[in-house]
C-alpha positions in Angstrom: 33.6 -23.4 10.6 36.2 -24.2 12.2 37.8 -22.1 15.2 41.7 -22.0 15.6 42.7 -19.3 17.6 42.6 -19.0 21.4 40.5 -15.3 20.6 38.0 -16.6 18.1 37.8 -19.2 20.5 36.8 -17.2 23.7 34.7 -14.9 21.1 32.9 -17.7 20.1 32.4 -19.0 23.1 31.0 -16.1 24.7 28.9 -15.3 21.3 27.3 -18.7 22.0 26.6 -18.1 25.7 25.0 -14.9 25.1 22.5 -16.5 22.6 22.0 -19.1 25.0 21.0 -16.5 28.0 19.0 -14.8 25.3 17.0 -18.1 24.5 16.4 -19.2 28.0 15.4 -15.6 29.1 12.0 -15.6 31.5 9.1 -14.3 30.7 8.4 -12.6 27.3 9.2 -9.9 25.1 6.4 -8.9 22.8 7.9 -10.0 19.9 7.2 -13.8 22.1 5.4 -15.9 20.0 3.7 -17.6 22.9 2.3 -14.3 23.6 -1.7 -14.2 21.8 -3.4 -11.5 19.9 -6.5 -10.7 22.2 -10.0 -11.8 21.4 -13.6 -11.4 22.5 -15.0 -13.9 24.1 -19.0 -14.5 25.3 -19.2 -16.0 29.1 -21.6 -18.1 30.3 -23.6 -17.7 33.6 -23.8 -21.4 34.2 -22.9 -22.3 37.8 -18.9 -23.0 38.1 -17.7 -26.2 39.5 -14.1 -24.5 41.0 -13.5 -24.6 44.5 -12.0 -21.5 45.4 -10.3 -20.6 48.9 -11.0 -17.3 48.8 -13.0 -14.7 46.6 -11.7 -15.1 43.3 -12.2 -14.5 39.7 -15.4 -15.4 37.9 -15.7 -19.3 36.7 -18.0 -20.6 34.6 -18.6 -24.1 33.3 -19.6 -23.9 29.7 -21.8 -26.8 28.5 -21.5 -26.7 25.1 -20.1 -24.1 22.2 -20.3 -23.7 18.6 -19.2 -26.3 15.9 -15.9 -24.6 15.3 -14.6 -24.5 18.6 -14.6 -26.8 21.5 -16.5 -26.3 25.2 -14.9 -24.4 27.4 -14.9 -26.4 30.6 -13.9 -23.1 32.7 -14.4 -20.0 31.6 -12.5 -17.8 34.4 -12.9 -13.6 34.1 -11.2 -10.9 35.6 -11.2 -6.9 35.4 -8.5 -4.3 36.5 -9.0 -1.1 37.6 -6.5 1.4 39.1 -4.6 -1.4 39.8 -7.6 -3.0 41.8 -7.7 -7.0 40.9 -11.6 -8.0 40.8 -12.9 -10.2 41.7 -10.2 -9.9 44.0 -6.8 -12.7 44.4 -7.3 -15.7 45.7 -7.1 -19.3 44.2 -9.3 -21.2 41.4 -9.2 -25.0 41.3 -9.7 -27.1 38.0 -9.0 -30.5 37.0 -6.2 -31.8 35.0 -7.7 -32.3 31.1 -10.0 -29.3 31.6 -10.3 -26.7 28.9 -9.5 -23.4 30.5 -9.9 -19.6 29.0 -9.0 -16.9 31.0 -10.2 -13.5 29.9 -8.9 -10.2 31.7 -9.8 -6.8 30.9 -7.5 -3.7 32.2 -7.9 0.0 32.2 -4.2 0.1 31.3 -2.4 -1.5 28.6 -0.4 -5.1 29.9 0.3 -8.1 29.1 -1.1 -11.1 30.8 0.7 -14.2 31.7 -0.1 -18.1 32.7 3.3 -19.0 34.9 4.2 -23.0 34.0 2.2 -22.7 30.7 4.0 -20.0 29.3 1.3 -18.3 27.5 0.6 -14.8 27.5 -1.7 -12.5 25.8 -1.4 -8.4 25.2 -4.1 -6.7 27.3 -4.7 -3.2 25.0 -6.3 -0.6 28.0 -10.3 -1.6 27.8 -10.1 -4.5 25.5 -10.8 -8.1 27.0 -7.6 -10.8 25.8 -8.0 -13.8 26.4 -6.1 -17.1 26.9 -7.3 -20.2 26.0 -5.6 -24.1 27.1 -5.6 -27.7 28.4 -4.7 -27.8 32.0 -2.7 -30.7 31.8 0.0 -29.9 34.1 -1.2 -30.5 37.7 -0.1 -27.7 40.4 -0.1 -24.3 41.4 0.5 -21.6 38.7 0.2 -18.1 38.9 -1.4 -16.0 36.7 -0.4 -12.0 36.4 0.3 -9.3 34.4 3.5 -8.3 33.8 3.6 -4.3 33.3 1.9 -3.8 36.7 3.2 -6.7 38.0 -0.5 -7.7 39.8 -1.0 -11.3 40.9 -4.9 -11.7 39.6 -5.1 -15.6 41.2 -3.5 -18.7 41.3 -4.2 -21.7 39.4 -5.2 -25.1 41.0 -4.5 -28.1 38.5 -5.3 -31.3 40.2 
């Protein structure tokens, strides 16, 4: 298609732009595709090899799990209530190549997001949802929901 006039020009134009704000847009929409259906998962009570600062979430090291899936190398698990974060914020430490899930449970519907990942998972109100990745991007991430906009910890990848 070819554009001729100075007005389908600019309309163009500013049709493009919009589509590009809309694709670059931060954090997600439901409709996000990066955004996971929750699940169930079983913890461990192993003893956890993170090093947090301060009290934090549960984390487990997993030592081995069924044929179909990989082990979970930390198994991290958090619980909302009233807006009360517990275990409550501070900072879990993993090592880069480690198989992290993260598995929240809220008395409210949310959504729960992995900043620098991107991934997200719906939280329905009493149902745990869970995330599940390689941390192979080393820093400090945040994790949070996004409807009651609570920081639940940050993420150590070193």
């Amino acid at each position: 298609m070819l554009v001729r006039t100075p007005a389908a020009r600019t309309a163009a134009t500013l049709a493009a732009a919009t589509l590009a704000t809309l694709l670059l847009a931060a954090c997600g929409q439901d409709d996000d595709p990066s955004v996971a259906t929750p699940s169930t998962a079983p913890t461990s009570a192993a003893p956890s090899s993170a090093t947090p600062t301060a009290p934090a979430p549960t984390v487990t090291s997993t030592p081995s799990a069924s044929a179909s899936t990989p082990a979970v190398d930390q198994q991290i698990t958090v619980t909302i209530a009233k807006k009360r974060v517990d275990p409550p914020t501070g900072r879990i430490t993993v090592s880069k190549g480690q198989l992290v899930r993260i598995t929240v449970t809220s008395d409210v519907a949310d959504e729960l997001h992995v900043h620098g990942y991107d991934l997200g998972a719906r939280l329905p109100a009493g149902t745990p949802g869970s995330v599940e990745f390689r941390a192979d991007k080393t820093g400090l991430f945040e994790v949070e929901t996004h409807e009651s906009e609570l920081v639940l910890f940050q993420l150590v990848v070193r």
